[in-house]
N, C-alpha and C positions, 0 to 999 in steps of 0.2 A: 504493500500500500504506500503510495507517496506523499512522502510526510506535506502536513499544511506548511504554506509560505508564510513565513516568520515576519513579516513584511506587508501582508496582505490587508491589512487596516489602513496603512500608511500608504498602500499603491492608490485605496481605496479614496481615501480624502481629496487624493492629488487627480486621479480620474474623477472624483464628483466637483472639485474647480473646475476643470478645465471644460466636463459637459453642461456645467451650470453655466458656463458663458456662452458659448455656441447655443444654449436653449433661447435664453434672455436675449440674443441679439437677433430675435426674430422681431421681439414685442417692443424692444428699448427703442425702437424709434419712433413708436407710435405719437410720444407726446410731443416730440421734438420736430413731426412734419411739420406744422405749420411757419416755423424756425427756416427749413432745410426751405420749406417752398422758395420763400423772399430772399434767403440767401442766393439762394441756387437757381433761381428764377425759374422754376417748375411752372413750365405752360397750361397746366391741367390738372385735378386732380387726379385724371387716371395715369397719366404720366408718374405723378407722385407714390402712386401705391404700388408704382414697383419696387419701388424702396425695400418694401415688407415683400411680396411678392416673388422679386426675382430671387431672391437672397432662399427665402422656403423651396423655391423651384429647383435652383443647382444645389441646393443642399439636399432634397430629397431623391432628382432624380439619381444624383450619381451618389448616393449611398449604399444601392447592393456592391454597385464597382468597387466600394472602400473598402466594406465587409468581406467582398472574398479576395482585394488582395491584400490585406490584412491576414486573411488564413494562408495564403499563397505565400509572402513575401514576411514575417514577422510582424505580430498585431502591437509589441513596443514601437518596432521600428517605425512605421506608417503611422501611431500613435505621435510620435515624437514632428513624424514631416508636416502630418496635419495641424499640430498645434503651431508651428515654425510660422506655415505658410499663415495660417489662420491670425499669427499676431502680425505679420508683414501688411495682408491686406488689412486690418483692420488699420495698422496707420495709414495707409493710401486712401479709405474713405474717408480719414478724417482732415487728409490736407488736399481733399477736393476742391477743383474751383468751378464745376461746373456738373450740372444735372445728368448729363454724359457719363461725366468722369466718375459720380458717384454710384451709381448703377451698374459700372460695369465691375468697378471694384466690389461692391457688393454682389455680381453674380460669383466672381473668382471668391469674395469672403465665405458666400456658399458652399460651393466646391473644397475649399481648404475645409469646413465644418463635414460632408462627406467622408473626406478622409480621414480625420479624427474620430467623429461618432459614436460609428460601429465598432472600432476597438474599445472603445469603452467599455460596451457591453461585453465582447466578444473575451478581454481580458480578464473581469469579472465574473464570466459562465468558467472559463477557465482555472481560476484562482481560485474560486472558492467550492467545496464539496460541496454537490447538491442535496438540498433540506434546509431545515432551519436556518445555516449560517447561509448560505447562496441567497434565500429568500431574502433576508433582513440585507443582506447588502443590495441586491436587486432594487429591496424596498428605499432604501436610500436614494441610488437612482431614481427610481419613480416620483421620488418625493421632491426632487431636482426637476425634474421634469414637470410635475403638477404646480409646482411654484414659482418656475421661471418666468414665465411668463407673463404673472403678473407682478413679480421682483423688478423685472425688467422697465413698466410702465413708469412702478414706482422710483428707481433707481433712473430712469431719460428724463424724467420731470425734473428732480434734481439739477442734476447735469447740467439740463438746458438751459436752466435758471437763473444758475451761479456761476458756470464754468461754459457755457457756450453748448450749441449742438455738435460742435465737436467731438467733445471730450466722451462720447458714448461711443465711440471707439478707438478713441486713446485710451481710455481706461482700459482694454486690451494686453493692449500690449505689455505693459510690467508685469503683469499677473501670465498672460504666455509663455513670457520666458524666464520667470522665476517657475512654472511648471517646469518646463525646459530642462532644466540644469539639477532637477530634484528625482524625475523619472524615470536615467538611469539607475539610479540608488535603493528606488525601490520597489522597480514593476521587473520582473521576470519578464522575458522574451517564451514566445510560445508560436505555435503554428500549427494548421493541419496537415499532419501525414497524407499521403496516398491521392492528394488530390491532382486531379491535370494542370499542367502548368501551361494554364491558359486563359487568355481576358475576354471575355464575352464586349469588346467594344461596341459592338456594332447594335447589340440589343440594351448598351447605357444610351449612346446618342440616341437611338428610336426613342427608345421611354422618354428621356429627357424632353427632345425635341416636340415631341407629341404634345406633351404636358403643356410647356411653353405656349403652345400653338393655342392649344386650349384656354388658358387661361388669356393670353390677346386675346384673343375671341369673345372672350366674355365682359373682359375689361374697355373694350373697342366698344360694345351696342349700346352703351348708353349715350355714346357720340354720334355711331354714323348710323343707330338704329341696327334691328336685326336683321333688318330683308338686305343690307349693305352687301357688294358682292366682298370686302373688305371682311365681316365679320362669319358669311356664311365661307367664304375659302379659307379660312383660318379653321373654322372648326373640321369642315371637310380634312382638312390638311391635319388637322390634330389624328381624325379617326382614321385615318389610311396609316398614320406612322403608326398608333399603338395596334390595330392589328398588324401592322407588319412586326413591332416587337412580338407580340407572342408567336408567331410564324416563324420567327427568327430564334426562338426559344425552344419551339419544336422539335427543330430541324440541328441546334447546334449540339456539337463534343462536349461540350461545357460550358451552360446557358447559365447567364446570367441566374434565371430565377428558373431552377427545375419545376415544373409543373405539377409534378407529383407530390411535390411537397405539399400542396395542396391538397392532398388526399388526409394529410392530418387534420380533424375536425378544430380541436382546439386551437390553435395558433393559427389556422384560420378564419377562425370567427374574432383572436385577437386581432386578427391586423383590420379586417371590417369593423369593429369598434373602434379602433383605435384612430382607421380612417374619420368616422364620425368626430370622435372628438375633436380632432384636430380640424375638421370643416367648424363645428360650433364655437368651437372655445378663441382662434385665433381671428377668427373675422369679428367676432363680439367685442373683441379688446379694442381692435383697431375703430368699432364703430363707438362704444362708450366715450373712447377719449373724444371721439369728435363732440359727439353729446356734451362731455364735461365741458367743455372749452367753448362750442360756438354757441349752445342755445342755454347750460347756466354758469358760462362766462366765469369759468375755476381759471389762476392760473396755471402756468406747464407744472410747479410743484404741489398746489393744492391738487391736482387731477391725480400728480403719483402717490401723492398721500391716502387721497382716497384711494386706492386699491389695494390698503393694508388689512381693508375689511373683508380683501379675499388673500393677501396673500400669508396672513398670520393663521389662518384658520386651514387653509390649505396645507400648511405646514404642520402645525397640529394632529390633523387626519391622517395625515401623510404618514406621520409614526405611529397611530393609534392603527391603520388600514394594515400595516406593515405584520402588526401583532396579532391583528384579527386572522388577517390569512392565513397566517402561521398557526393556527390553533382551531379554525375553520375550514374555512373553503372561500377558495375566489370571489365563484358565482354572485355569494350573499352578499358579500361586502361592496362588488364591482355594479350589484344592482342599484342597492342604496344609492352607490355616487350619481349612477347615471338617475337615479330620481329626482335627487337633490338638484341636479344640474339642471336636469327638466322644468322642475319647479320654478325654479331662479329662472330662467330664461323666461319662461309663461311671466313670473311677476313684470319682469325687464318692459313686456308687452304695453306697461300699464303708466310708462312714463307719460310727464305731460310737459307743455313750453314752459309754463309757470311753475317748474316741480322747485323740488331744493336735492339737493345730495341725502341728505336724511328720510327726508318722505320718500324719494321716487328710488334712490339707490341701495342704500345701508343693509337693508333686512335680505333683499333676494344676492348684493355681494356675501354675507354671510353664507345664505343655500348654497352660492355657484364656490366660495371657497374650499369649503367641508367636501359636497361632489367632486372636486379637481382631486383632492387628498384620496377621499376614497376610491375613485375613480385608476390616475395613472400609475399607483401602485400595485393592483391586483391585476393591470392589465400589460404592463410590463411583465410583472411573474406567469400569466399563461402562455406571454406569445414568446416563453423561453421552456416552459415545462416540459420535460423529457427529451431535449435537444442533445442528440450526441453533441462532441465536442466537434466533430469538422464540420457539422452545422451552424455552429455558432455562430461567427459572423453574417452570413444569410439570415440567417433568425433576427439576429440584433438589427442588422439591416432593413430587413423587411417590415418590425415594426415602429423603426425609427420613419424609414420613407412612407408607409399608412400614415404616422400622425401629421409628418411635415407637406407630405401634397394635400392631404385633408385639409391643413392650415393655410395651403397656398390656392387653391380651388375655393375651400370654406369664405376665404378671402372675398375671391372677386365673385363668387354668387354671389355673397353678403352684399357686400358694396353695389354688385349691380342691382339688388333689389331691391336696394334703398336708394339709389339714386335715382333709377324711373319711375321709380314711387314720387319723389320730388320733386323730378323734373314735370311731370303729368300735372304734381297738383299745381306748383306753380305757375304752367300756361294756362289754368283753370283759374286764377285769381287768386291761391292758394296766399298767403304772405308765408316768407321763406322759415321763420322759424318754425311754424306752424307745419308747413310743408317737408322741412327738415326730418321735425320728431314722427310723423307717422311714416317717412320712409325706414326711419330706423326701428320703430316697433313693427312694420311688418318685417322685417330682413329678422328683427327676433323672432318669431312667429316660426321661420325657416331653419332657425337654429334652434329651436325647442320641438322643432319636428322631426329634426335629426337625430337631437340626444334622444326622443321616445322611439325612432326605430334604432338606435343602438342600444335600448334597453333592449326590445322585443329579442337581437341577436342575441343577447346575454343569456335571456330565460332559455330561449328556442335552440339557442347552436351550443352554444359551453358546455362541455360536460366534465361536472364536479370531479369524477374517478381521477381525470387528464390529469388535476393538478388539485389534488384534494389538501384533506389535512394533515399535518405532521402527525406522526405516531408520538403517543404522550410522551416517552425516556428521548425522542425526538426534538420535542418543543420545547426542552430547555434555551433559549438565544442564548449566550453567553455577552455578557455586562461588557 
């Protein structure tokens, strides 16, 4: 039996820095757009929300690519390149002088986040013996994950505030590369055996590419409308790439995403939840902040303050969800959140122009905080349960890229639905705050309809045995 890694606490800390900031720099620019707009002279707001967009899109499309070669090539070593590259571009979007330039630094900030990632995970499934201790560390991750994002709102308000919209990605970089210099010392090197030594390129750009297309597509019709040959050749062009990705998945030596893997129930239906979250939870963020700021006029720090009322509670859950699992079963805990979440969204509904943060927000950020906790913990833990180790990385991949295209799709349905909501009522007479807040309560409406069918996959598709409870001489966590 190979003894436990004497180390493996300390790789642990230094892995949950380094995915806590790649989480948060999906969400941390949210309050600091209206900042980047005028700086940057952002012609549009759909221009602007690639900001958040592009960044989710190369971040998620080319995370299977990172995850297997990661298993391929050493999940240290591609650990280490990703974090390198990850703090480089993160100073290139910050000494941006142009809306160009920031965009594209932020598709490459994506990509370097790809290749970090999945080792995260992938070194974690590895390091730690499956059961109790793999769980609670997994749970930690999750709990990284359930709170980033709104850590991040919190922590760009700040920022933009006192230190400029810069500095949410210069703060990057010392923290990258003081992981840097700490990682050889205490993450083991590891990799899978027996795998083909081969890159499924061709079916990362398809996916990629695809996705991309897709989300133009939907970012574009609230401009040139959808009958545009502009918005219907973009989606055309989306659905021809990702059927030729799975064609191209068929057909290869060594595909990206074996299809078979798919024949696993469980971590199936995780990466379909997981997909929903990440449509509910990251377009929501990005629509409150506008909430906060244009129609009850918070400034960039009030906005990130307020989302301590989800992100201390998300945190909280996040270690309570950690223990339940562990003593439980998924299923129960994974339902709650997405109830909670459901709830909090439905209230979200019920904003008004004349609200205040206390009446219209305060009670459902509570629901949607405790639902994030409970939520991205138990669902980290089944879209990893019983993965041999040369799966790993594909595992950790797969439901890294469900939550971040859900986040980057969630995005621009979110946004497009609240924007022809707006734009409709305002050629209608609507006045624009007025017209504002009912585009963004129906676009929650759409994200409380998501979390209720990623509840229904919970009941309907999970099954408790896949990833049940710890055996009682099991369930001891160790302190």
């Amino acid at each position: 039996m190979t003894p436990a890694d004497p180390n493996r606490w300390k790789a642990l800390v230094v892995l949950s820095i380094a995915y806590l900031m790649v989480v948060l720099d999906i969400s941390i620019v949210n309050v600091a757009l209206p900042s980047i707009q005028k700086d940057l002279h952002f012609g549009s707001e759909a221009s602007l929300q690639w900001v958040v967009s592009g960044y989710a899109l190369t971040f998620g499309g080319l995370l299977l690519l990172g995850g297997r070669a990661g298993d391929l090539l050493g999940r240290r070593r591609l650990f280490m390149i990703g974090l390198g590259l990850f703090a480089l571009f993160s100073l290139l979007c910050g000494l941006s002088t142009s809306s160009g330039m920031l965009i594209a630094f932020r598709l490459c900030q994506g990509a370097a986040g790809a290749v970090l990632s999945p080792s995260v995970f992938s070194i974690t499934t590895v390091t730690f013996e499956e059961g109790p201790e793999r769980n609670k560390a997994l749970g930690i991750l999750g709990a990284v994950a359930g709170s980033g994002a709104a850590i991040g709102v919190l922590l760009g308000g700040i920022l933009t505030q006192y230190a400029g919209w810069e500095w949410i990605f210069f703060v990057n970089v010392p923290i990258g590369l003081g992981a840097l210099l700490i990682v050889p010392r205490v993450v083991r090197e590891s990799r899978a055996e027996g795998l083909a030594q081969h890159f499924d390129a061709a079916g990362a750009v398809t996916v990629t590419s695809g996705l991309t297309l897709l989300v133009f597509g939907l970012t574009q019709s609230t401009s040139h409308g959808w009958g545009s040959a502009q918005v219907i050749g973009s989606l055309i062009g989306a659905v021809a790439l990702i059927l030729s990705f799975l064609v191209i998945e068929t057909r290869s030596s060594s595909p990206l995403v074996p299809l078979s893997f798919f024949k696993k129930r469980t971590p199936t239906g995780a990466n379909i939840i997981g997909f929903g979250l990440g449509t509910s939870i990251f377009g929501m963020f990005f629509l409150l902040s506008l909430y906060m700021q244009l129609i009850l006029h918070l400034s960039a720090v009030k906005t990130g303050l307020g989302y301590l009322a989800i992100a201390l509670p998300a945190v909280v859950a996040s270690g309570a969800a950690q223990a339940l699992v562990t003593r439980l079963h998924v299923k129960p805990i994974l339902s709650i959140g997405l109830g909670l979440l459901a709830g909090g969204m439905v209230w979200l509904t019920q904003i008004s122009t004349n609200g205040s943060y206390w009446s219209d927000l305060f009670i459902p950020f509570l629901l949607i905080g405790v639902g994030i906790g409970f939520s991205f913990v138990p669902i980290s833990i089944a879209a990893l349960g019983g993965i041999e180790q040369q799966e790993a990385g594909l595992a950790s991949g797969l439901i890294n890229t469900s939550q971040q295209i859900g986040g980057a799709l969630g995005l621009a349905i979110l946004a497009t639905v609240s924007s022809t909501r707006t734009n409709h009522l305002i050629e209608s007479g609507t006045p624009r705050p007025s017209a504002l807040t009912q585009g963004f309560t129906l676009a929650f409406w759409v994200a409380a309809g998501v979390a209720v069918i990623s509840l229904i996959t919970t009941l309907f598709v999970l099954r408790s045995e896949d990833v049940g409870a710890a055996e009682p001489e099991a369930a001891q966590v160790p302190s």
